[in-house]
C-alpha positions in Angstrom: -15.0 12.5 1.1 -12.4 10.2 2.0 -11.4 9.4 5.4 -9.5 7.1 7.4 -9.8 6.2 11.1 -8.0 4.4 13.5 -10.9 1.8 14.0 -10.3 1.6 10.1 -6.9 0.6 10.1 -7.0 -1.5 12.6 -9.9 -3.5 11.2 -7.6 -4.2 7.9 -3.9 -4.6 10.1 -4.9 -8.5 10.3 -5.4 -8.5 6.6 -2.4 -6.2 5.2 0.3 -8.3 7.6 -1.0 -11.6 6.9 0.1 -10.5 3.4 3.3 -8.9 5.2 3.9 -11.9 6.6 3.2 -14.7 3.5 5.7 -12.7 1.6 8.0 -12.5 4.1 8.1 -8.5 4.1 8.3 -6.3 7.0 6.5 -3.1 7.1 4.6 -0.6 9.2 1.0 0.9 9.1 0.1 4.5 9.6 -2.5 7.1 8.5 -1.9 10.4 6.9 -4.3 13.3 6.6 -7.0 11.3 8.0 -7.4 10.5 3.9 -4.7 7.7 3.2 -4.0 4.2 4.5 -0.5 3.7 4.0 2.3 0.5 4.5 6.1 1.5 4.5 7.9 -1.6 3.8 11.3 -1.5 5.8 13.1 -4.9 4.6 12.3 -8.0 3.2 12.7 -10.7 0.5 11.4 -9.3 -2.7 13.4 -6.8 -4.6 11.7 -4.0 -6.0 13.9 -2.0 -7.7 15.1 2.0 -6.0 15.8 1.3 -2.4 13.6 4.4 -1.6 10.3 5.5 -4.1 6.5 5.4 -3.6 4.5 2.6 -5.8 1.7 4.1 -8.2 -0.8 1.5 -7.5 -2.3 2.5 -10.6 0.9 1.1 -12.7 1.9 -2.3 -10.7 1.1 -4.4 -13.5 3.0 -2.7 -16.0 6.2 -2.1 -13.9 6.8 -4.5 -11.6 6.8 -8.5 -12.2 6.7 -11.5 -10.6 6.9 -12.2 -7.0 7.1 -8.2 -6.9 4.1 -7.8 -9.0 2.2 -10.7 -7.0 2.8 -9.4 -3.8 2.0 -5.3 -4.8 -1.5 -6.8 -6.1 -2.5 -8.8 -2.8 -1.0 -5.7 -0.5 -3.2 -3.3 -2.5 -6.2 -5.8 -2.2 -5.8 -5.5 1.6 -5.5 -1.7 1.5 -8.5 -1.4 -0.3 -10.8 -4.5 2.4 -13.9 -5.3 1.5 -15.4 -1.9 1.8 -13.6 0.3 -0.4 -15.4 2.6 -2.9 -14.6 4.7 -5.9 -16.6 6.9 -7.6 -14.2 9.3 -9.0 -14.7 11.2 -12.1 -11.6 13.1 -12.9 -13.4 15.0 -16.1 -15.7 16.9 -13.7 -13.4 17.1 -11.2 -15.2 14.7 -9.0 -13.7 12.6 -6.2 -15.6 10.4 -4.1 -14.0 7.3 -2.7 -13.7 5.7 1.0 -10.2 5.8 1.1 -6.6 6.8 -0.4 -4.0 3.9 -0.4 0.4 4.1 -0.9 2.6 1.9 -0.5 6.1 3.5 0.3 9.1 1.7 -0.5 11.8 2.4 2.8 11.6 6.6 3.9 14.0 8.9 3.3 16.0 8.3 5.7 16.0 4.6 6.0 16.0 3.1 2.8 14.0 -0.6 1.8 16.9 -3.3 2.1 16.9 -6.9 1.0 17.3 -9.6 2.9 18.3 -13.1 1.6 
């Protein structure tokens, strides 16, 4: 079953904001359900499109490029650290992984701006 802990978390903050920080993006980490890791970016350089919209880490090659594209891929590698697992087999209905992961672009109520 996947779970999440605070220890977790912060054993991969160092990794996930050195990316935050190369790129020049700032963001927050959180859990959620004890199951996800998640990053809300807030503001930054890179331009990825809606101002507000969850990324399907499944799909970042296919819809986002460049620095974007570069940037997703690295984030996602630090999500995941050196530990992450998965074993999920959707055709029986099987999920076994360490962790969830998303990436939230801005919240509802404060959307993702770019700065110069």
């Amino acid at each position: 079953m996947a779970y999440v802990s605070q220890e977790m978390k912060k054993q991969l903050a160092p990794g996930i904001k050195a990316v935050l920080k190369k790129y020049n993006v700032k963001g927050s980490i959180s859990v959620a359900n004890h199951m996800s890791l998640v990053v809300t970016l807030n503001a930054g350089a890179i331009d990825f499109g809606p101002n507000t919209h969850d990324v399907n880490t499944y799909w970042i090659d296919s819809h986002y490029t460049g620095k974007a594209r570069n940037f997703l891929n690295e984030l996602k590698t630090a999500l995941e650290g050196p530990d992450f697992f998965n074993n999920d087999d959707s055709m029986t209905d099987y999920f076994h992984r360490s962790h969830y992961i998303d990436i939230k672009v801005g919240k509802w109520n404060k959307p993702y701006t770019v700065t110069a």
